[in-house]
C-alpha positions as CSV (number, residue, x, y, z in Angstrom):
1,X,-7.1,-26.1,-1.7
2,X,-9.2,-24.1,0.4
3,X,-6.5,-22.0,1.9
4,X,-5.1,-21.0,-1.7
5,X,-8.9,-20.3,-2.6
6,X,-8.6,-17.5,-0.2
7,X,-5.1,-16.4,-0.9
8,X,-6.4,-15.7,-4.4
9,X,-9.2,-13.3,-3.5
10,X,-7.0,-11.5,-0.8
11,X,-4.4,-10.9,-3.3
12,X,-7.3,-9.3,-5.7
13,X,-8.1,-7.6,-3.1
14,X,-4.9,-6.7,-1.8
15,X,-3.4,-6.2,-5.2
16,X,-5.0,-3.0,-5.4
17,X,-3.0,0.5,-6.7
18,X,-1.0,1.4,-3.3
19,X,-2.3,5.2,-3.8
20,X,-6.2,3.2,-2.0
21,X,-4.3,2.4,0.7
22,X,-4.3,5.5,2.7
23,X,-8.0,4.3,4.1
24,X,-7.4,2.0,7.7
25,X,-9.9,-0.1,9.5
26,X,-10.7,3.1,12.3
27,X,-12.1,5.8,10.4
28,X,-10.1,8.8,12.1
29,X,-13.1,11.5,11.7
30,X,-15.0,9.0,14.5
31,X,-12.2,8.8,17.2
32,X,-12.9,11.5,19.1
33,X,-14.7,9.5,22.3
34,X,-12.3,11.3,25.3
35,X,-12.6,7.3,26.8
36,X,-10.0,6.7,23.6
37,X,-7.3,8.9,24.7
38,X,-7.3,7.8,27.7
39,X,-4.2,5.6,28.6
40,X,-3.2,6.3,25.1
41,X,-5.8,4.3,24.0
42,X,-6.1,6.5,20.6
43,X,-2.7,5.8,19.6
44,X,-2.1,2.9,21.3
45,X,-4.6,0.2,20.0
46,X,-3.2,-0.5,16.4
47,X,0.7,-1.5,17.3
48,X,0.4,-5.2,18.2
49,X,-1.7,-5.9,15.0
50,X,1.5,-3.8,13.2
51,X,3.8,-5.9,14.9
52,X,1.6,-8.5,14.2
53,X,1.1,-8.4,10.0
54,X,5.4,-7.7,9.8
55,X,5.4,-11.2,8.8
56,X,2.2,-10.8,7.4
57,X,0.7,-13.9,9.4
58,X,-2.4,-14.2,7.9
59,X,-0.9,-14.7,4.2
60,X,1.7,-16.8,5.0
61,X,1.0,-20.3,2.7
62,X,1.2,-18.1,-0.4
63,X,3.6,-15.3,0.9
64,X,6.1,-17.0,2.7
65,X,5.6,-20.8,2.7
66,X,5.1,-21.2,-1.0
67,X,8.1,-18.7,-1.7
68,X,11.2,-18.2,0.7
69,X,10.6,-21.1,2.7
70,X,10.9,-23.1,-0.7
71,X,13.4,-21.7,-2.4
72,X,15.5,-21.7,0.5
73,X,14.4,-25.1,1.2
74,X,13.7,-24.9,4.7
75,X,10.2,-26.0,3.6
76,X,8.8,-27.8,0.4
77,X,5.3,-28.9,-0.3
78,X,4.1,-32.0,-1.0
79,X,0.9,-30.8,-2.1
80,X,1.0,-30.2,-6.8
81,X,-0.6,-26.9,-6.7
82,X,-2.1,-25.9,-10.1
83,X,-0.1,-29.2,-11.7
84,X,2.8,-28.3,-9.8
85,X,3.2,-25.5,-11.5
86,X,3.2,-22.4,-8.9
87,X,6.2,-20.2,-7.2
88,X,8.0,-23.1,-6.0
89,X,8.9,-23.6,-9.4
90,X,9.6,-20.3,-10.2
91,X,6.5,-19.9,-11.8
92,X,4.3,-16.5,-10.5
93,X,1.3,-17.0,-9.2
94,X,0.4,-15.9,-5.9
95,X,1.7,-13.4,-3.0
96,X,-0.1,-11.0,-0.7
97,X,2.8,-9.6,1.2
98,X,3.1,-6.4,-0.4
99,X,-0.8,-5.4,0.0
100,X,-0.9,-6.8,3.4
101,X,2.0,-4.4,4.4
102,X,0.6,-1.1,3.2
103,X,-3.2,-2.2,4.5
104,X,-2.0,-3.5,8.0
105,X,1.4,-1.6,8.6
106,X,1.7,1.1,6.6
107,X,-1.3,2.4,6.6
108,X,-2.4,2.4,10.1
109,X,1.2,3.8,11.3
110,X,0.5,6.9,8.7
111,X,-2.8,7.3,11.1
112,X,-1.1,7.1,14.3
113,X,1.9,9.0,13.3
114,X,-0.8,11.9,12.4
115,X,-3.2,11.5,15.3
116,X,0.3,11.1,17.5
117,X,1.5,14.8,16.5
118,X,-2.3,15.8,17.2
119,X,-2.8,15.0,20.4
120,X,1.2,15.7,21.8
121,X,2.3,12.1,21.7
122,X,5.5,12.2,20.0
123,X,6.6,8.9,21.3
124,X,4.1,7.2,19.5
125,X,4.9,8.6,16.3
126,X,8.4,7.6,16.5
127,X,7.6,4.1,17.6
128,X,5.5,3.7,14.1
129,X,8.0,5.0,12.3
130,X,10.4,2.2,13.2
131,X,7.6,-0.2,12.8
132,X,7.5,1.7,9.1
133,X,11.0,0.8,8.6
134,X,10.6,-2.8,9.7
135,X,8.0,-3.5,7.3
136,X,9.3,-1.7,4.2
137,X,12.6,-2.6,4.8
138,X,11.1,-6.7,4.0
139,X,8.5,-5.5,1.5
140,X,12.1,-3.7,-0.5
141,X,13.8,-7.1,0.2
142,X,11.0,-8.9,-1.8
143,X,10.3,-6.8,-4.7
144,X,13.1,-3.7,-4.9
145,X,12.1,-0.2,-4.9
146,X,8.4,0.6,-3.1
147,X,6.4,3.2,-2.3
148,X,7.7,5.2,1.1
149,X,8.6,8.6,1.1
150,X,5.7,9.3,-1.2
151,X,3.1,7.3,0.6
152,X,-0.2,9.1,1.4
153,X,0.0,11.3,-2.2
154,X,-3.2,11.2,-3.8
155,X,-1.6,12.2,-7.0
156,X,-2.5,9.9,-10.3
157,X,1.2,8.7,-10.3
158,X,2.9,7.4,-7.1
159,X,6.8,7.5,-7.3
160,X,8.5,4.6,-5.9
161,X,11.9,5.4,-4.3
162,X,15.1,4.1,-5.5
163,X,17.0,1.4,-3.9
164,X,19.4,3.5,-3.1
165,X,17.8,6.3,-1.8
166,X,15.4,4.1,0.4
167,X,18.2,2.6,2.2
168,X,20.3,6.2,2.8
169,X,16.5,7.1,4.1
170,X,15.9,4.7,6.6
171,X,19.7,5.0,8.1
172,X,18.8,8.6,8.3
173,X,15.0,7.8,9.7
174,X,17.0,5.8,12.4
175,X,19.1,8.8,13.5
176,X,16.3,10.3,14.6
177,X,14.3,7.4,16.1
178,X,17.4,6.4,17.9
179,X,17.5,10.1,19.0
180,X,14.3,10.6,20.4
181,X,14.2,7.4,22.2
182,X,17.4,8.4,23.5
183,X,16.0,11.4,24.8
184,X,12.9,9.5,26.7
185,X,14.5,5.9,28.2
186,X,11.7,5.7,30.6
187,X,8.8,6.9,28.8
188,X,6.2,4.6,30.2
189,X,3.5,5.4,27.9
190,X,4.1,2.0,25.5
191,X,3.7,-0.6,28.1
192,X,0.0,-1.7,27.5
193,X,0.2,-1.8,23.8
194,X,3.8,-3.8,23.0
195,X,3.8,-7.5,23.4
196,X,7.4,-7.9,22.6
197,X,9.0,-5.7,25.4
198,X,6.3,-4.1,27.7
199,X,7.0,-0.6,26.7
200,X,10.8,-0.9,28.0
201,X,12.5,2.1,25.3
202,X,16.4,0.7,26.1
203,X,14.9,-2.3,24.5
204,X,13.8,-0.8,21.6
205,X,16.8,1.3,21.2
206,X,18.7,-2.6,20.9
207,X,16.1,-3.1,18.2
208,X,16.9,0.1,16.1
209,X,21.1,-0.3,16.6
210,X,20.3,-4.2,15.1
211,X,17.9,-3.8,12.4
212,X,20.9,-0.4,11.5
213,X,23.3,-3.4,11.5
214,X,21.6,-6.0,9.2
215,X,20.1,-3.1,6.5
216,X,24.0,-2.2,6.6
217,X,25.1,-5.3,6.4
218,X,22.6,-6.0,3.6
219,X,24.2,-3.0,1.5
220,X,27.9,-4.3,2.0
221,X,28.7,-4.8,-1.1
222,X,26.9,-2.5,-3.5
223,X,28.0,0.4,-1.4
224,X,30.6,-0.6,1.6
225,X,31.7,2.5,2.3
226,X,27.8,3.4,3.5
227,X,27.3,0.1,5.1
228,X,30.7,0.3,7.1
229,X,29.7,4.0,8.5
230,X,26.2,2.3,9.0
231,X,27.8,-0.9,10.6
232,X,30.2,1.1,13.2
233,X,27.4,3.6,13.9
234,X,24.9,0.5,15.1
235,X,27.9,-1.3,17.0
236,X,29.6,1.6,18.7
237,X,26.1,3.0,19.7
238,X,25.9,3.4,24.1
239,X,22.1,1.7,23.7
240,X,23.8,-1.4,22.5
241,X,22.5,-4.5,20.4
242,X,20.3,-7.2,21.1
243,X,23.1,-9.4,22.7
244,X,21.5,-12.2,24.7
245,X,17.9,-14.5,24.0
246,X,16.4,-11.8,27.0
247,X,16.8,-9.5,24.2
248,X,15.3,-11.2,21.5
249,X,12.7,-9.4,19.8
250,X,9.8,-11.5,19.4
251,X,6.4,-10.7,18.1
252,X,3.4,-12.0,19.5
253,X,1.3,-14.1,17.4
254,X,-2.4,-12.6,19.3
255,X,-3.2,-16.0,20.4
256,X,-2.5,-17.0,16.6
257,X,-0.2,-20.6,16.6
258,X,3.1,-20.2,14.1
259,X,2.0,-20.4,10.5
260,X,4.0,-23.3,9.3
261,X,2.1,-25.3,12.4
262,X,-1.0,-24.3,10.5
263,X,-0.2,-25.0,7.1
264,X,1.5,-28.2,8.1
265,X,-0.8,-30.2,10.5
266,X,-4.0,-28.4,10.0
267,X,-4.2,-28.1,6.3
268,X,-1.2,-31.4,5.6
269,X,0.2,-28.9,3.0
270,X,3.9,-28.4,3.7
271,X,7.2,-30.6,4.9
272,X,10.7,-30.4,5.8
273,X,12.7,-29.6,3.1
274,X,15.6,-31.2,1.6
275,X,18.4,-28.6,1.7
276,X,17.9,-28.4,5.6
277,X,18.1,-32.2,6.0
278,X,21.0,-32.4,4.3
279,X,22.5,-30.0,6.5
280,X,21.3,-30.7,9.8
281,X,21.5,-34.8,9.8
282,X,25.0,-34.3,8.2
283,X,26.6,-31.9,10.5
284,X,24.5,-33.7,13.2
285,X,22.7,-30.9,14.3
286,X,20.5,-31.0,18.1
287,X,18.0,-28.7,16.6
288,X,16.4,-31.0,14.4
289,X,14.6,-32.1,16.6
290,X,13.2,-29.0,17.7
291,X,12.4,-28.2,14.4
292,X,11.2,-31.0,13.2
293,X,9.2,-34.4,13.5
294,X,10.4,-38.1,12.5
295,X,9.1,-39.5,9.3
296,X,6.3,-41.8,9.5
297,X,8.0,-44.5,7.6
298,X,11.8,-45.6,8.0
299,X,12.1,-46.5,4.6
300,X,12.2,-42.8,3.8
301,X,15.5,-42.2,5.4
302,X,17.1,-45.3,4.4
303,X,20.1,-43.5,3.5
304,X,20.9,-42.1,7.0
305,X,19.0,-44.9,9.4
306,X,19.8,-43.2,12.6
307,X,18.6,-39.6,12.0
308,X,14.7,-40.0,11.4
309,X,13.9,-36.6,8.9
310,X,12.9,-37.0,5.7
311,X,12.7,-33.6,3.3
312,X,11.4,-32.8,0.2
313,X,13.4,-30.8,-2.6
314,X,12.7,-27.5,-3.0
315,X,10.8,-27.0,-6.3
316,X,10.0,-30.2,-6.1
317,X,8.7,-32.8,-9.2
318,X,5.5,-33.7,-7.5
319,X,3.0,-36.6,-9.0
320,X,0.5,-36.5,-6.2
321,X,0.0,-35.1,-2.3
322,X,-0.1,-39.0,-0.8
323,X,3.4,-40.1,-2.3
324,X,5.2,-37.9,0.8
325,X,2.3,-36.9,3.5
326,X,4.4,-39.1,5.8
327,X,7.8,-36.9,5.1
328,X,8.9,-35.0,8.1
329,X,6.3,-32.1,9.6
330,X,7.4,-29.2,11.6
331,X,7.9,-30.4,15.5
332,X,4.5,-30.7,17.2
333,X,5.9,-27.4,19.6
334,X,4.9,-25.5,16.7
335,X,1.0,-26.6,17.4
336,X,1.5,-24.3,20.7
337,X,4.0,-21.7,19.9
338,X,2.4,-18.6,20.1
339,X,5.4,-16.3,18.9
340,X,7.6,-15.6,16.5
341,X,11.4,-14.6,16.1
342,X,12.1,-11.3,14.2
343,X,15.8,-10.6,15.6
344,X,17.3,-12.5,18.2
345,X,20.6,-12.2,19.8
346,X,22.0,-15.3,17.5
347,X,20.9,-13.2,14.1
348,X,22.8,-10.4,15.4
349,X,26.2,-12.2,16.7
350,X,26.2,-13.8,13.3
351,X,26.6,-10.1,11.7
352,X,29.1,-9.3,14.0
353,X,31.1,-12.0,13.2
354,X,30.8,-10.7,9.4
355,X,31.4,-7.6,10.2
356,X,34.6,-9.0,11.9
357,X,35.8,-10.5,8.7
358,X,35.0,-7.3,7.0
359,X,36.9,-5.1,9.4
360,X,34.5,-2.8,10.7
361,X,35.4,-1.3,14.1
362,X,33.6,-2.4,17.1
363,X,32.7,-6.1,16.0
364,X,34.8,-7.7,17.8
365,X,36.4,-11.3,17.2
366,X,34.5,-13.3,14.3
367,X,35.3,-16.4,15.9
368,X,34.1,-15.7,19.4
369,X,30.6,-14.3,17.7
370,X,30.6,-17.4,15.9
371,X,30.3,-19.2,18.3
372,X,28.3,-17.4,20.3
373,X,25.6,-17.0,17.7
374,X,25.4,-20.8,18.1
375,X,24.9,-21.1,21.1
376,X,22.4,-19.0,21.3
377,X,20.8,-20.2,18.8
378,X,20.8,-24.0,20.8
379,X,19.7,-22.4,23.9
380,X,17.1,-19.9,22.2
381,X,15.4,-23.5,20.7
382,X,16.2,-25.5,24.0
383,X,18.8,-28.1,21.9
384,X,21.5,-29.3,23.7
385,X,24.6,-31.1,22.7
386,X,26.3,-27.1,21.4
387,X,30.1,-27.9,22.4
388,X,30.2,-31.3,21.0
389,X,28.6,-29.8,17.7
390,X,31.2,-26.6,17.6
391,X,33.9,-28.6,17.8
392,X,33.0,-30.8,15.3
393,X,35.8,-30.7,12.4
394,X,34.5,-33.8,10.4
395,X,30.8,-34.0,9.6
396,X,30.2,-32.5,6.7
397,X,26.4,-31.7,4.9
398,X,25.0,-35.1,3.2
399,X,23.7,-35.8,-0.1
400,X,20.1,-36.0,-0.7
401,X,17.8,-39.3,-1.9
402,X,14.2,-38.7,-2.6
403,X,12.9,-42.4,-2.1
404,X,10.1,-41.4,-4.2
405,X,11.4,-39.7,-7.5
406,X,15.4,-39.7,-8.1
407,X,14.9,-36.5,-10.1
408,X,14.5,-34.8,-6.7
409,X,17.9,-36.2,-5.3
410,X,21.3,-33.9,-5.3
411,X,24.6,-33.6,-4.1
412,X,25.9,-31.8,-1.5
413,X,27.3,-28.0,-3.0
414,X,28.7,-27.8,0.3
415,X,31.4,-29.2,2.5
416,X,32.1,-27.4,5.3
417,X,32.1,-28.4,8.7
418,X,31.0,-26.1,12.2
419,X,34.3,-26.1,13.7
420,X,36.3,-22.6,13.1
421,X,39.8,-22.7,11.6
422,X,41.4,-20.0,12.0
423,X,43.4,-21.3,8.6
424,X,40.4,-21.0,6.7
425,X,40.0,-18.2,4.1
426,X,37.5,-15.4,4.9
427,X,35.4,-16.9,2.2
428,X,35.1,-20.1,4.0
429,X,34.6,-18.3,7.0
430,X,32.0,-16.4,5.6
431,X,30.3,-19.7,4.6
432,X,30.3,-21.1,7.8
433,X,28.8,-17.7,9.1
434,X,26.3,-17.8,6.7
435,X,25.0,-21.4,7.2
436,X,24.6,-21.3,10.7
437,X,22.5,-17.8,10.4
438,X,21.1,-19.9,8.3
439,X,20.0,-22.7,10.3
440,X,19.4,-19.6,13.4
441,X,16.5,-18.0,11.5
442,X,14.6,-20.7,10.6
443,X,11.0,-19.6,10.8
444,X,12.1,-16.0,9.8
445,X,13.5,-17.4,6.1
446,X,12.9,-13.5,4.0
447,X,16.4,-12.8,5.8
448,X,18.1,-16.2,4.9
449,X,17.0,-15.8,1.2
450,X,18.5,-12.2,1.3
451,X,21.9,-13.4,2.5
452,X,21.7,-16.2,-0.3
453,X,21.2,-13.8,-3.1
454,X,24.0,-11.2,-1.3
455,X,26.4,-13.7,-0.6
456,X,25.6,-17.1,-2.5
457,X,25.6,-18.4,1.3
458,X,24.3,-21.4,2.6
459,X,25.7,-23.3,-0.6
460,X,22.0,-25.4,-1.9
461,X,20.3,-26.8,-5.0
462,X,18.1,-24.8,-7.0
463,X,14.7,-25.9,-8.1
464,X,14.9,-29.1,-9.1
465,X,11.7,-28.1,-11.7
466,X,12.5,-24.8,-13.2
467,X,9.0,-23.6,-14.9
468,X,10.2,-20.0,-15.1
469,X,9.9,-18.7,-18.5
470,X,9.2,-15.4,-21.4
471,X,6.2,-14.2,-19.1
472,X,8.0,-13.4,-15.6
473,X,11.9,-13.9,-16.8
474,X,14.0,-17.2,-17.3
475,X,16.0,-18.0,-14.4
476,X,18.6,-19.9,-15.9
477,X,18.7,-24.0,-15.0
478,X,21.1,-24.5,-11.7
479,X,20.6,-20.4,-10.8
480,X,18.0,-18.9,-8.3
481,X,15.1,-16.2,-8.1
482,X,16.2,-12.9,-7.8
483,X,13.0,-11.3,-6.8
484,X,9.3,-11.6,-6.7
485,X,7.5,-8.6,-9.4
486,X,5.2,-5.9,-8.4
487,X,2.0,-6.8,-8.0
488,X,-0.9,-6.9,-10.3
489,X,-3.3,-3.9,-8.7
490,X,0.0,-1.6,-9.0
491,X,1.4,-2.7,-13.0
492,X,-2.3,-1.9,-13.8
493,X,-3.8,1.1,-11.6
494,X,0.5,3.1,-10.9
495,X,1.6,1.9,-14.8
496,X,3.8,4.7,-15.0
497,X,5.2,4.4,-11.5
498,X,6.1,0.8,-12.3
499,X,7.8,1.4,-15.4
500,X,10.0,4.7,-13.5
501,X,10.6,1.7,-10.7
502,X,11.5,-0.8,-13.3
503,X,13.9,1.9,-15.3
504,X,15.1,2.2,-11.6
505,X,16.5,-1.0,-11.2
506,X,17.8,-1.0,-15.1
507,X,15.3,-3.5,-15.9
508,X,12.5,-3.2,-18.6
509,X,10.4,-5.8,-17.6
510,X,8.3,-6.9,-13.9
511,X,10.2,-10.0,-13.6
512,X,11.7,-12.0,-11.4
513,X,15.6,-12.5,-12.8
514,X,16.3,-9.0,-12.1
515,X,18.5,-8.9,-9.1
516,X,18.0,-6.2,-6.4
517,X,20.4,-3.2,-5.6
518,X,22.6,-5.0,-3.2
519,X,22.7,-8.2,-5.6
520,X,25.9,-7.4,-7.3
521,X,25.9,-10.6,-8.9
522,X,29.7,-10.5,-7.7
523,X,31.1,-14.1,-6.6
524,X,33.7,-12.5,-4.4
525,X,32.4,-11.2,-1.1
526,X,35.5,-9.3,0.2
C-alpha cells in the first residue's frame, strides 16, 4: 500500500544514528528577528507540534496501528501486508516511533530549552522538559533503555541510559519541574502556544503528579520500594491529579482527524479487533458503540445476533483484504475527532484504585476509584447505561468465531465480570482494574500493552500466527512480544552503544523476547 510505501522511506530516513539528530527544522543561528521574541514567539512556536508528534501522529499505521493496537487487539488488519507476514505477527518490519521522537520532540525541546535559558525564559525550559519526559518515557516503554541524559554529545559513541537510572532520572527531573511550576502558578507566558490547557500552570502541575503516578506505577514491581515513595509523593502532592474529564489532558491533533479514522476509512486498512469484542459485547459494554461501527453483514455476528461488531484476531491468518472489509470500522465520530487522549481522569482513578490494593498512602478506596474510573470513562466517550453496567455481576467476556477462518477463533482467557466483590482476591481485583483501564485508553493503546506485559492484565489471546523466529527472537506459541528492537540507523551508525544497551538489559541480542526492566516475568502481582 501506499501508506506503507511511505512508512518505509520515513523509517530510512528516520532510522538514522540518534547522535544526527541534534539538527531541528529552525536553524537557531537565523532566529534572531526581534518580531520572534515577541510574545514569546522564539520559544513558543515549536510546543504544539511537540505535543503533537507524542503519539507520533504522522507514523501511526506502522508505529502504533500495525503494533500495539494489534497485539493488544484493540485493532487488527484485514489487509496481508508483505503475505501476512509483518509485526502483527511478530515478525519485524517496520516502526518510525523512535526517529520521529528525537527529530520532532527531542530535538526541538533541546533548542528551546537552550534558546529559553538565553533569552530569560525559564518557564519555557521547564515546560520542554516535561514534554522530554513524556516522549522518552513511551519511546523507553517500546524499546528499553534510549538515549537521554546523553543526548546532544557529538561523541562517536552515544551511551544509552539504563532502565533503571532513566526512571530514578525522570522522578528526580519531576522534582524540579513540579518545583518551578510551583513557584510560578500564574505565569501567563504559555497561553498562545498550548492547545491542551491555554497556558493554565495548576493544570500542568495535575499533569506532572499523574504521569509521576503511572512511571511509578509502571516500576511497581521491579523496584516497589521506589514506586511506592514515587506513588505517595504524586498522590499526597497540594497541585493534585487530573481527577475529573475537565482535567483530561488532551492533545490537539492541528486540524489533523484521529489516525485510526485515517487508516480505517480513508485507506480501508484496519478493523475492530477480536479481543475487544469479546469483551465489550460480553460484558455488554455502552461504549461500543462509541467506538465502533456495525458490521456490514449480519452473518458476521451470527454468534451474538443482537450486538452488531464483528473483530478480527489479532495476528490474524489473513488470505486476502475482501474476505473482512465489511468487519466493524472505528465509529464514524472518529472521521471528525480532532483530539486525542493522553491522560484523562479515568486512566488516573484506575491507578489509584491499584495503588489502593497495593497499600500506598493517599489512594484512597480501590473500589470507590473503580468505579469512578468507569464512569468517567462512559461520560468522557458520551456512553450511557454506567450503573446498570457496574452492577453487572453476571456477564462475563465471550468467546470469539471468525466466520471466515476457524483458525482465528478463541476462547475467552477471561471470566470476570464489572461488578466489585469485595470477596474477591486482590488478584481478581487487579484484573478487573486492569481490564477496564483497559477498555478506558482505547486510542492511547502503548499504555495498555505496558500494563499487559507488567501485569498479564486484560487476560487475551496471543497471535493467532506466530512468525517470530532466529532473526528477531522466538516468542514462544500462546506467549507475547516483549518489546520492539532498536532501530536499524542506531545497530548500524551507535554499534557499540547498542551492544552496552543490550548488555544493559542482560540480553545479547536486538530482539524482541527480551522483556523490559519492569517486566519481571513474575505471575504474582502483590
Amino acid at each position: 500500500m501506499k501508506q506503507l510505501f511511505i512508512a518505509s522511506i520515513i523509517l530510512i530516513a528516520f532510522g538514522s544514528c540518534t547522535k544526527d539528530f541534534q539538527s531541528t527544522n529552525q536553524n537557531p543561528n537565523q532566529i534572531s528577528d526581534e518580531m520572534l521574541k515577541q510574545d514569546f514567539n522564539l520559544v513558543g512556536s515549536p510546543f504544539a507540534g511537540m505535543l503533537y508528534e507524542l503519539h507520533g501522529n504522522q507514523g501511526s499505521q506502522t508505529q502504533e496501528d500495525l503494533c500495539y493496537d494489534s497485539w493488544m487487539g484493540f485493532m487488527n488488519t484485514p489487509t496481508p501486508f508483505t503475505s501476512n507476514v509483518n509485526n502483527t505477527t511478530y515478525y519485524v518490519r517496520w516502526n518510525s516511533y523512535w526517529g520521529r521522537q528525537y527529530n520532532n520532540v527531542m530535538s526541538p525541546a533541546r533548542q528551546v530549552i537552550r534558546l529559553a535559558q538565553e533569552n530569560g525564559l525559564p518557564m519555557f525550559a521547564t515546560w520542554a522538559k516535561l514534554i522530554r519526559i513524556l516522549s522518552m518515557s513511551r519511546v523507553s516503554a517500546i524499546h528499553g533503555p534510549v538515549i537521554y541524559s546523553n543526548y546532544g554529545s557529538t561523541a562517536a559513541t552515544i551511551l544509552y541510559d539504563k532502565e533503571s537510572d532513566l526512571y530514578r532520572n525522570f522522578f528526580a527531573q519531576l522534582d524540579t519541574i513540579q518545583s518551578e511550576f510551583n513557584a510560578n502558578k500564574t505565569y501567563a507566558g504559555f497561553a498562545k502556544f498550548d492547545p491542551s490547557f491555554k497556558g493554565s500552570i495548576p493544570a500542568w502541575m495535575k499533569v506532572v503528579n499523574s504521569v509521576r503516578l503511572k512511571l511509578a506505577m509502571r516500576v511497581s514491581k521491579v523496584d516497589p520500594v521506589l514506586a511506592k515513595a514515587q506513588g505517595e509523593k504524586a498522590l499526597a502532592d497540594a497541585a493534585g491529579l487530573i481527577a475529573t474529564n475537565a482535567d483530561n489532558f488532551n492533545i490537539s491533533l492541528l486540524g489533523n482527524i484521529m489516525p485510526v479514522g485515517m487508516i480505517c476509512f480513508q485507506w480501508d486498512d484496519a478493523r475492530m479487533g477480536a479481543p475487544i469484542e469479546s469483551f465489550m459485547v460480553g460484558l455488554k459494554d455502552g461504549r461500543i458503540a462509541k467506538f465502533f461501527s456495525p458490521a456490514d453483514n449480519a452473518s458476521l455476528y451470527a454468534d451474538h445476533p443482537t450486538s452488531p461488531y464483528k473483530g478480527i484476531r489479532n495476528g490474524a491468518f489473513l488470505d486476502a483484504k475482501i474476505q473482512r472489509v465489511t468487519f466493524s470500522k472505528v465509529s464514524t465520530d472518529f472521521n471528525s475527532v480532532q483530539t486525542r487522549r493522553h491522560i484523562t481522569a479515568s486512566e488516573v482513578h484506575f491507578l489509584r484504585a491499584e495503588a489502593a490494593l497495593r497499600g500506598w498512602t493517599g489512594a484512597g478506596d480501590a473500589k470507590t476509584n473503580y468505579e469512578t474510573g468507569v464512569r468517567l470513562s462512559f461520560a468522557d466517550w458520551g456512553a450511557g447505561g454506567v450503573d446498570t453496567y457496574l452492577a453487572d455481576a453476571t456477564s462475563k467476556p465471550i468467546n470469539y468465531v471468525d466466520p471466515i477462518d476457524s483458525r482465528n477463533n478463541f476462547t475467552a482467557a477471561s471470566t470476570i465480570t464489572v461488578a466489585w466483590d469485595e470477596a474477591d482476591s486482590r488478584e481478581l481485583k487487579l484484573e478487573k482494574i486492569m481490564t477496564q483501564k483497559y477498555l478506558a485508553t482505547f486510542t492511547n493503546t502503548l499504555e495498555a500493552w505496558v500494563d499487559h506485559r507488567r501485569t498479564g492484565y486484560p487476560k487475551i489471546p496471543s497471535a493467532a500466527r506466530n512468525d517470530s523466529g532466529d532473526e528477531w527472537g522466538v516468542i514462544p506459541a500462546g506467549q507475547f512480544i516483549k518489546r520492539w528492537p532498536f532501530v536499524a540507523g542506531e545497530v548500524t551508525g551507535n554499534a557499540a552503544a547498542v551492544t552496552d544497551a543490550l548488555s544493559k538489559m542482560g540480553a545479547t541480542k536486538n530482539d524482541i523476547s527480551t522483556r523490559l526492566w519492569w517486566d519481571t516475568g513474575v505471575a504474582s502481582n502483590f
